[in-house]
C-alpha positions as CSV (number, residue, x, y, z in Angstrom):
1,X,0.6,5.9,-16.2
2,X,-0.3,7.5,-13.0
3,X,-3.7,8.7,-11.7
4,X,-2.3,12.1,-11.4
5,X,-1.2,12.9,-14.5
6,X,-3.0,14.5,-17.5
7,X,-2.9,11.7,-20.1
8,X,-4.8,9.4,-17.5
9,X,-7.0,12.2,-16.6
10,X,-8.2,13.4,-19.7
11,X,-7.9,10.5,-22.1
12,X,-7.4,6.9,-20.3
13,X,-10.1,7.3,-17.5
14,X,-12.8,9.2,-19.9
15,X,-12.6,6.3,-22.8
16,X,-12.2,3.8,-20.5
17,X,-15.5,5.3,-18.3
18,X,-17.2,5.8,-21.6
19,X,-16.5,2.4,-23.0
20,X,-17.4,0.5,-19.8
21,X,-20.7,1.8,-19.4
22,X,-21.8,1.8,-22.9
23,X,-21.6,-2.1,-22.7
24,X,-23.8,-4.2,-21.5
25,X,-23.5,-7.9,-20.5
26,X,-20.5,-9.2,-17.7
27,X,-18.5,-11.1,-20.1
28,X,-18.3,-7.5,-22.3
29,X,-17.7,-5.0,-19.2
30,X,-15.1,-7.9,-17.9
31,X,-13.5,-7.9,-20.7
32,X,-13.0,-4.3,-21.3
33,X,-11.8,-3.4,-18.1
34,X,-8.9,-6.1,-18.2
35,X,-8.0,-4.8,-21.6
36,X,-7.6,-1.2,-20.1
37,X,-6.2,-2.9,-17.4
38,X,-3.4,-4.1,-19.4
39,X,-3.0,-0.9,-21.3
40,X,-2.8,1.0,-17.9
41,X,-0.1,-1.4,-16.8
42,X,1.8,-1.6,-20.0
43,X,2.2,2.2,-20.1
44,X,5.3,1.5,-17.2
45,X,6.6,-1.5,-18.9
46,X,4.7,-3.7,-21.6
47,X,6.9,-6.6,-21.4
48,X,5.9,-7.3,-17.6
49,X,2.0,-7.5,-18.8
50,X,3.0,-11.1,-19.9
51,X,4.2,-11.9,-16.3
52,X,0.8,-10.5,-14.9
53,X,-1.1,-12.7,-17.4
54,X,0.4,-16.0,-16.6
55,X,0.5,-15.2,-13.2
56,X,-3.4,-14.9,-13.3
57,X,-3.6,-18.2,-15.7
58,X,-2.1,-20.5,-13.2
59,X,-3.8,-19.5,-10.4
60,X,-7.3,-19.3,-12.9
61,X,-6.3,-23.0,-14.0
62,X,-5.5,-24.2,-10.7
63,X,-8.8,-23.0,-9.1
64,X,-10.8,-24.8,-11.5
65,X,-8.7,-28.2,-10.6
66,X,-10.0,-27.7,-7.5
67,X,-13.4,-27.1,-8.7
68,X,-12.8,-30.5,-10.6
69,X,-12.4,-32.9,-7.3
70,X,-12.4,-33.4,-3.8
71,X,-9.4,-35.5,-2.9
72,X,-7.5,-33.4,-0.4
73,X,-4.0,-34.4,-1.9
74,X,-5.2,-33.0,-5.3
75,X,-6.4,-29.7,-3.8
76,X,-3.3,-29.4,-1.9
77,X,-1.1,-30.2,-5.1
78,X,-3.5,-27.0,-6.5
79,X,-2.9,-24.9,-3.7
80,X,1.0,-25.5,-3.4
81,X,1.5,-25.5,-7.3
82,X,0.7,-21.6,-7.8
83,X,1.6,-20.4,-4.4
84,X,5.0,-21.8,-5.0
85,X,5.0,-20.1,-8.6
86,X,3.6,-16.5,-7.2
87,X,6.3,-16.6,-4.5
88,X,9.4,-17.6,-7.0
89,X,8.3,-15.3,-9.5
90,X,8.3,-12.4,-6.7
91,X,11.6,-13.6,-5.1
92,X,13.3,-13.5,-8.3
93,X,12.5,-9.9,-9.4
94,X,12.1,-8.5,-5.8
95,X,14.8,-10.6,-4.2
96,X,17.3,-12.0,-5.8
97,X,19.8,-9.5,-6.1
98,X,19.0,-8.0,-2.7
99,X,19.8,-11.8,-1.6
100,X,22.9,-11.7,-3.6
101,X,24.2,-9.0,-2.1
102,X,24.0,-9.7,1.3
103,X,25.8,-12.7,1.3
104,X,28.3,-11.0,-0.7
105,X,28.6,-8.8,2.5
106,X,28.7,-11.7,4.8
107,X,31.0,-13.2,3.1
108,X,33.5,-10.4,3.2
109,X,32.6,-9.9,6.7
110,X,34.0,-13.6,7.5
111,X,36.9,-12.8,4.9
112,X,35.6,-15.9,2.8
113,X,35.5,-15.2,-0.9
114,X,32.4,-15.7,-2.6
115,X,31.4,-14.1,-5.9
116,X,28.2,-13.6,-7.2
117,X,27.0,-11.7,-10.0
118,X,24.0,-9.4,-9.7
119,X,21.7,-9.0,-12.4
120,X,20.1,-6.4,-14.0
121,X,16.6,-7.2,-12.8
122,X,13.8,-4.4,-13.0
123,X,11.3,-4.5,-10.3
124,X,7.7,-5.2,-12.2
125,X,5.5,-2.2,-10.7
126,X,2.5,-3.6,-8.2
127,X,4.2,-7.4,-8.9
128,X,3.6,-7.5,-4.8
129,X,-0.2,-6.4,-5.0
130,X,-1.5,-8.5,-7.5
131,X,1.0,-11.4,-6.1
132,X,-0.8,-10.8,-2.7
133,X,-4.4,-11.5,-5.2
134,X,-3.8,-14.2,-6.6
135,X,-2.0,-16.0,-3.6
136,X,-5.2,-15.1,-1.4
137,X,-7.5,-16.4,-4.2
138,X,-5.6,-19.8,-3.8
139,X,-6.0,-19.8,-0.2
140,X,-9.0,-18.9,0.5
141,X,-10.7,-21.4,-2.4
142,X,-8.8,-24.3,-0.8
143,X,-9.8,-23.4,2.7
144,X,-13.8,-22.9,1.3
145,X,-14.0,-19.6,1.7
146,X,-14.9,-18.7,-1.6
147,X,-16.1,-20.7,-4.8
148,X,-13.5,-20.4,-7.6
149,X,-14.7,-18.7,-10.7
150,X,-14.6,-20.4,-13.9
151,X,-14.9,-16.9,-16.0
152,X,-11.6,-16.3,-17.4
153,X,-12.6,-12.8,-17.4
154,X,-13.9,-11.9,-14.2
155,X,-10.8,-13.5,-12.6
156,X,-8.7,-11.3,-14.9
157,X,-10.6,-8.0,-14.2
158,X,-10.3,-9.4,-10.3
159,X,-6.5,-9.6,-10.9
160,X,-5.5,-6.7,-12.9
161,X,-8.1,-3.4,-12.1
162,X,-6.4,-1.2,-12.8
163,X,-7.7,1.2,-10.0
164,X,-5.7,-1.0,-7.6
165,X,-3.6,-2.8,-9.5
166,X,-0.1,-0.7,-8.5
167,X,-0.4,0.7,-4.9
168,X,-3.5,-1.3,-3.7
169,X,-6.4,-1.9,-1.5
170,X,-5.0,-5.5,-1.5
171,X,-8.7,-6.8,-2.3
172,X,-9.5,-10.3,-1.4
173,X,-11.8,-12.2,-4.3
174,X,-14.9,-12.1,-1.6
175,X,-14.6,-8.4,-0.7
176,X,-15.5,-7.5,-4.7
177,X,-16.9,-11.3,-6.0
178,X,-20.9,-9.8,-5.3
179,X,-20.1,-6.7,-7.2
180,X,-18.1,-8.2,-9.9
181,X,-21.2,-11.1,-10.7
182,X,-23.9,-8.2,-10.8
183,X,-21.2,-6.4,-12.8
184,X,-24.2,-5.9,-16.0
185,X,-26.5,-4.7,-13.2
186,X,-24.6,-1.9,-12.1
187,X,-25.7,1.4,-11.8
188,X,-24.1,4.4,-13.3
189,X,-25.6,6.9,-11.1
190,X,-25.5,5.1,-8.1
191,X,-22.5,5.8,-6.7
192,X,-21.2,8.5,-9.2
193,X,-21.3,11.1,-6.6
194,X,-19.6,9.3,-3.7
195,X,-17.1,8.1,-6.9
196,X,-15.9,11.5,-7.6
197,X,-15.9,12.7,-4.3
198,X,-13.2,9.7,-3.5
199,X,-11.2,10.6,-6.2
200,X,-11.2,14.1,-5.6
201,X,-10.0,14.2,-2.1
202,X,-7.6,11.4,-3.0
203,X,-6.2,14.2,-5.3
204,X,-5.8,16.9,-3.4
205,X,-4.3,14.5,-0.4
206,X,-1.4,13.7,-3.5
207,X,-1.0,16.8,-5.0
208,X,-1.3,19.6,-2.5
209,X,0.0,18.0,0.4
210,X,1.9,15.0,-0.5
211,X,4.0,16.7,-3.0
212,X,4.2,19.7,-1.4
213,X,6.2,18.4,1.6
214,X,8.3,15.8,-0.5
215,X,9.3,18.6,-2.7
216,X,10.9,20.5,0.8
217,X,11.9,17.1,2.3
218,X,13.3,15.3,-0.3
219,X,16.9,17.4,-0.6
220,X,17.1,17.3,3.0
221,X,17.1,13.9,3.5
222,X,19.8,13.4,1.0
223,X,22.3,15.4,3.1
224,X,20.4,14.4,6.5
225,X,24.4,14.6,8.5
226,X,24.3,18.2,8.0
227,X,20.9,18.8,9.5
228,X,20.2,21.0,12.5
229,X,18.1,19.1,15.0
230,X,14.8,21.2,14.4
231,X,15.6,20.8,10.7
232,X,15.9,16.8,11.2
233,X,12.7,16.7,13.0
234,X,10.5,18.3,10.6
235,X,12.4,16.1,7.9
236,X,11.0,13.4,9.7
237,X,7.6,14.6,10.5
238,X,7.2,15.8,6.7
239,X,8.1,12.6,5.8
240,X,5.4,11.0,8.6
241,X,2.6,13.2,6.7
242,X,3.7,12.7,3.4
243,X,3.6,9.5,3.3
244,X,0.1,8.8,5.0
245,X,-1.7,11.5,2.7
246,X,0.4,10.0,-0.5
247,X,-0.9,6.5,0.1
248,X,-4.0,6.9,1.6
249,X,-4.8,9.4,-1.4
250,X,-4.0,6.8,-3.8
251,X,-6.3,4.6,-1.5
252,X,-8.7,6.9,-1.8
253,X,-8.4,7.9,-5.5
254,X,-8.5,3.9,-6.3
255,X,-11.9,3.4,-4.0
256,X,-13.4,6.2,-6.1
257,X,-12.5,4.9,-9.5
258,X,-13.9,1.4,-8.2
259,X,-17.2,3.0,-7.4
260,X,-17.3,4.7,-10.9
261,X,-17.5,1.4,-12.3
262,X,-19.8,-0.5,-10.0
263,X,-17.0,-2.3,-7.6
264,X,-16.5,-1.7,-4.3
265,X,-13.2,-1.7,-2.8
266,X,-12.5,-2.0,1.0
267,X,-11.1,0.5,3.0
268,X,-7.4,0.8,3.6
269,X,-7.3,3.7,6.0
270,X,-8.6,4.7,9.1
271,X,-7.4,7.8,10.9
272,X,-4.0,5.9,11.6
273,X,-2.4,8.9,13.1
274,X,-5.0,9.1,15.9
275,X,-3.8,4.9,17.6
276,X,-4.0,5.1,20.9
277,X,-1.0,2.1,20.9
278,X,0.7,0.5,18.4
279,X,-1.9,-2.3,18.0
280,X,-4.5,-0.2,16.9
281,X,-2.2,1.8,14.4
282,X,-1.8,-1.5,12.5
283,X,-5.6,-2.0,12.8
284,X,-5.8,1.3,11.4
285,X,-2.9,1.8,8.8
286,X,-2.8,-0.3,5.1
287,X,-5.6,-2.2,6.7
288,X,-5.5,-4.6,4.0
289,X,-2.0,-5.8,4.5
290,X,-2.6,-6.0,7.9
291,X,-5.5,-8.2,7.8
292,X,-3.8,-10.2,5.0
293,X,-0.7,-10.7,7.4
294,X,-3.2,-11.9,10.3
295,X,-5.3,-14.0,8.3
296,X,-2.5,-16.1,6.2
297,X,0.7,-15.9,8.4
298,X,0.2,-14.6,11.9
299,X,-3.0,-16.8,12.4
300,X,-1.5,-19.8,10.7
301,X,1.4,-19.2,12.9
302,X,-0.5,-20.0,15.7
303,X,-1.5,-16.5,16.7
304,X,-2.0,-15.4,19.6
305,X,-4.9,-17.6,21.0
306,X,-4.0,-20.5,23.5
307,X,-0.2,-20.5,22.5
308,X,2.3,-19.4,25.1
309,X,3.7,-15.8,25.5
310,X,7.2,-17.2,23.7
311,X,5.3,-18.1,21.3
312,X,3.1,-15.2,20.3
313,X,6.4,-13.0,20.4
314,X,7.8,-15.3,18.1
315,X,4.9,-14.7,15.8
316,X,4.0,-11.8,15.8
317,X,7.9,-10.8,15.3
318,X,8.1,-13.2,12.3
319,X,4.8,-11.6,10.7
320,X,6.4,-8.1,11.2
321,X,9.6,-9.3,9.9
322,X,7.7,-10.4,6.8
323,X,5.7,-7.3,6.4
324,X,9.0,-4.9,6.6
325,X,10.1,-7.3,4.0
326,X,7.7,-7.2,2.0
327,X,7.7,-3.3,1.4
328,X,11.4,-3.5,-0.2
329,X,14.7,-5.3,-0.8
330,X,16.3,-3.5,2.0
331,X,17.5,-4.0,5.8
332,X,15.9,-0.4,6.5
333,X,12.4,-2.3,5.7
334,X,13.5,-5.1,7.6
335,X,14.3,-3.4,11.0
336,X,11.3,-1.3,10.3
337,X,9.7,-4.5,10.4
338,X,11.4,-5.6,13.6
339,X,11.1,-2.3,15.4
340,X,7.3,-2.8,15.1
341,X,7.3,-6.6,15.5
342,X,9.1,-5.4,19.0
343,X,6.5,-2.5,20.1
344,X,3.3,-4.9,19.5
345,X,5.7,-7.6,21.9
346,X,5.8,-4.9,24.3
347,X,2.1,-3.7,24.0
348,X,1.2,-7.5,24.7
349,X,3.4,-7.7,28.0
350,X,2.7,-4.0,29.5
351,X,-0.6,-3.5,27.8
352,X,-3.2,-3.2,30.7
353,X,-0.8,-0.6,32.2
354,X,-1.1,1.3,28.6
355,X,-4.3,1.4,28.6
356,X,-5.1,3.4,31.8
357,X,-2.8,5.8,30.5
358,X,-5.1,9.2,29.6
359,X,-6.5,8.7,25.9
360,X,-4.3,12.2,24.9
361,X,-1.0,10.8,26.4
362,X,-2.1,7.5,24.8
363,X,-2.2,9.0,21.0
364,X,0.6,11.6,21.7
365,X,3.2,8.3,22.8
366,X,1.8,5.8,20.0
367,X,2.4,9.0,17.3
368,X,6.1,9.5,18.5
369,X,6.7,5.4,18.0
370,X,5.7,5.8,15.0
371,X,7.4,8.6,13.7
372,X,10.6,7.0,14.8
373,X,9.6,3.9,12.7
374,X,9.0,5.8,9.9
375,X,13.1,7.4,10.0
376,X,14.4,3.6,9.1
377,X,11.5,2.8,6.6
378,X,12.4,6.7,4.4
379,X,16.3,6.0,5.1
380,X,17.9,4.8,2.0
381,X,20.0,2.8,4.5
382,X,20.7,2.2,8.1
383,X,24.0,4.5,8.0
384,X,21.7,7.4,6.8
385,X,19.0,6.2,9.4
386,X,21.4,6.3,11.9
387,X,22.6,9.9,11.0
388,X,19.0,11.3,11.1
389,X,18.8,10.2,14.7
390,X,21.6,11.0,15.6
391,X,20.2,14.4,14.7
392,X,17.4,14.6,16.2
393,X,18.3,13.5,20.0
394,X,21.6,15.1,19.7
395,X,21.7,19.4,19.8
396,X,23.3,20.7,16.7
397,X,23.1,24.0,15.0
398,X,23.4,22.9,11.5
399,X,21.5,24.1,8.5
400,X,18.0,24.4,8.1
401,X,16.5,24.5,4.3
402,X,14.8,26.0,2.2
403,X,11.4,26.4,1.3
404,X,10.6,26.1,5.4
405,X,7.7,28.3,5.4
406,X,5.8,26.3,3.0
407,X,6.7,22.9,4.9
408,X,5.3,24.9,8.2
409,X,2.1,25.3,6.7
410,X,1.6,21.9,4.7
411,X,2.2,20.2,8.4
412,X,-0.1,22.3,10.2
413,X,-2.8,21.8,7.2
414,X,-1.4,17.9,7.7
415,X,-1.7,17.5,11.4
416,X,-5.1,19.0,11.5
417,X,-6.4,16.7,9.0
418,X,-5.1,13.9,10.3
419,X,-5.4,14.4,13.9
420,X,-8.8,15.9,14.1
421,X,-10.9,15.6,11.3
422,X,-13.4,12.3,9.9
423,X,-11.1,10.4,7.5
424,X,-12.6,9.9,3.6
425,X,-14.6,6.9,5.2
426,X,-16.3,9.0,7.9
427,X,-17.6,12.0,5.6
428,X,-21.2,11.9,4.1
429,X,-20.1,12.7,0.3
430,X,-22.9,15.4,0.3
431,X,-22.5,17.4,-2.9
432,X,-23.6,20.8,-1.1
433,X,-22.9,24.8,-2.9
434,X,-20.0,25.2,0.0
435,X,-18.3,21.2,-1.0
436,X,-19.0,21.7,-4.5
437,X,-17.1,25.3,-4.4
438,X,-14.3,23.9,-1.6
439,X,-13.4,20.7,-4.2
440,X,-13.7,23.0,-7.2
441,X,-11.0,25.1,-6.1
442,X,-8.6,22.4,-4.3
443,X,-9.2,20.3,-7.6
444,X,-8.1,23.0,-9.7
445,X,-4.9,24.0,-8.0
446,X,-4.6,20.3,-8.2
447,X,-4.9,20.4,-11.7
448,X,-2.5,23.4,-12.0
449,X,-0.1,21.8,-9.6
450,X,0.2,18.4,-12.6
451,X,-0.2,20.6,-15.6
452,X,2.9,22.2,-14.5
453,X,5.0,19.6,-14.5
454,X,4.4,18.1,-11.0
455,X,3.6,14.3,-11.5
456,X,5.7,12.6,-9.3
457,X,4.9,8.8,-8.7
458,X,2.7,7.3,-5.8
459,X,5.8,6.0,-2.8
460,X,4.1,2.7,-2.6
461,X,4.7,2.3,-6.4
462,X,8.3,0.8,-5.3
463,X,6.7,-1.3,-3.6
């Protein structure tokens, strides 16, 4: 089920907004919102709602084991135990064949024989989202941070909400555990406003931008060795809006469902696009990854503080390495990973130099990085990433394609918002006449735009 389409519209969010508020204690209002949790999920694939479940039992049972002693060895045993399950779970279904295959390739490459069968493994939707839940959850109880629960439930609704569940915020049990335990003292009208202003603009980032460019871009890309140069480079730089308005409008969309229901989810964007290096970009973009990588692999790495400059590159290139993985079974998401893993090494050595650099020329430089990045992470390999760049820095005629006037004007609408105006975090969520009229309208052609058959996924579903 996706947020923008009309059977969650107009009958899954409405009953399950209905339902939720007409109840009254925690235990009631946790339990409902897992059950439509589970239904939200189970409209992809039921069959993977049992994985979700028992993912969320050992983790639940485990945290109460360490509620149950203090011996270190036993709260390491119930640390290790569902880390070690989370992570084989998500290398089989994420990893295994990708695994498979490149040793296959290896093999053939040293001209030794080795045969190994692929399975047919389908790739449970958000499996690395609520992974990244539960796996923090551990952590963070055996380090103190937070207090495991011993509701079932709340746990549950912590795991599977189903306004993150898929695409993200990757929430951390502390950033919602307040909200969740005052959960039967919510407000309804509290944050309704700010609620459906979230959405909204989450919508119209999807619908009218997002999709509009992808619907241009998409073709193109499949035949990107054709390409003229101009028509590779807007390829790219549709691509480089797309996918920032597509995610952080699901981001959006999910932080306004949260507030509908009383939960507060943390923010996941912050005017990425105007980084003045490529530092602050990650500080900026899918903040919650990027503060999850820090906080359980870069820091435990050793980080950056009193370690030698060998060994902070080594670091921060095996967190970046790990991220790109993490976004896909792929070696286009693994050199994306390198490629940034390389530019923050850089930014470390020649930093101080950067940074006198004039704030325009700062943004302008850290933007084009970027955009490069971005060719290997849309490339459906590195033969077709390859052929994209070729096109772009080399002249050729080539073809252009169709539908370019309405591309022009989705990046122009694209670059203003995202280069010059407050992000969703930064506006005051004032329902005025002239914002009541402006979302009325964009939500409608919204609206129009799904009604008509345009419901395409979320890109960070495949993820």
């Amino acid at each position: 089920m996706l947020f923008n389409s009309l059977l969650f519209l107009f009958l899954f969010l409405p009953v399950a907004y209905i339902g939720f508020w007409r109840l009254r204690t925690k235990k009631h209002r946790y339990t409902w919102l897992t059950l439509a949790s589970y239904i939200f999920y189970g409209t992809w694939n039921y069959k993977f709602c049992a994985l979700m479940a028992f993912s969320t039992a050992v983790s639940y049972f485990a945290g109460l084991g360490m509620l149950g002693t203090t011996d270190p060895r036993r709260r390491k045993l119930f640390l290790i135990v569902p880390v070690t399950v989370d992570l084989l779970l998500l290398g089989f279904f994420k990893y295994f064949n990708f695994t498979v295959s490149s040793f296959a390739q290896l093999s053939a490459w040293l001209h030794v024989p080795l045969h190994a069968p692929a399975l047919n493994i389908i790739l449970p939707v958000g499996i690395s989202f609520y992974t990244f839940h539960t796996i923090s959850y551990m952590v963070d109880a055996y380090r103190g941070v937070i207090t495991p629960t011993r509701n079932f439930w709340e746990f549950s609704c912590y795991v599977s909400l189903f306004s993150q569940l898929v695409a993200g915020p990757i929430v951390r049990f502390r950033q919602v555990e307040a909200d969740l335990d005052n959960l039967d003292h919510a407000n309804r009208t509290r944050w309704l406003d700010i609620g459906w202003s979230f959405f909204a603009i989450g919508m119209m980032k999807k619908v009218l931008l997002a999709d509009t460019m992808a619907a241009v871009i998409n073709p193109a890309w499949k035949d990107a060795a054709h390409l003229s140069t101009l028509g590779a480079w807007l390829c790219v730089l549709g691509y480089t809006y797309q996918i920032y308005f597509d995610f952080s409008g699901y981001s959006d969309m999910a932080v306004g469902l949260g507030y509908l229901f009383g939960i507060r989810l943390p923010q996941n964007f912050n005017s990425p696009y105007k980084a003045l290096n490529v530092s602050d970009f990650w500080r900026r973009w899918h903040m919650s990854l990027s503060a999850c990588l820090r906080d359980y692999l870069y820091i435990p790495l050793g980080g950056s503080r009193g370690s030698a400059p060998s060994l902070v590159y080594r670091n921060l290139l095996i967190t970046m390495l790990l991220g790109g993985l993490w976004h896909g079974a792929n070696w286009t998401f693994v050199f994306w990973g390198a490629y940034h893993g390389i530019l923050l090494c850089l930014y470390k050595l020649v930093g101080r130099f950067w940074d006198r650099l004039p704030v325009f020329l700062q943004r302008v430089a850290t933007f084009f990085l970027v955009v490069l990045g971005w060719v290997f992470f849309r490339a459906d390999s590195l033969s077709v990433a390859r052929a994209m760049l070729a096109r772009m820095f080399r002249y050729s005629p080539g073809t252009l394609f169709p539908g370019l006037a309405g591309l022009l004007a989705a990046l122009a609408i694209a670059a203003l918002i995202a280069h010059a105006t407050p992000n969703t975090f930064e506006l005051r969520h004032e329902w005025k006449p002239w914002t009541v009229a402006g979302f009325a309208v964009g939500y409608t052609l919204a609206l129009i735009a799904i009604a008509s058959g345009q419901q395409s996924p979320f890109l960070y579903f495949q993820f």
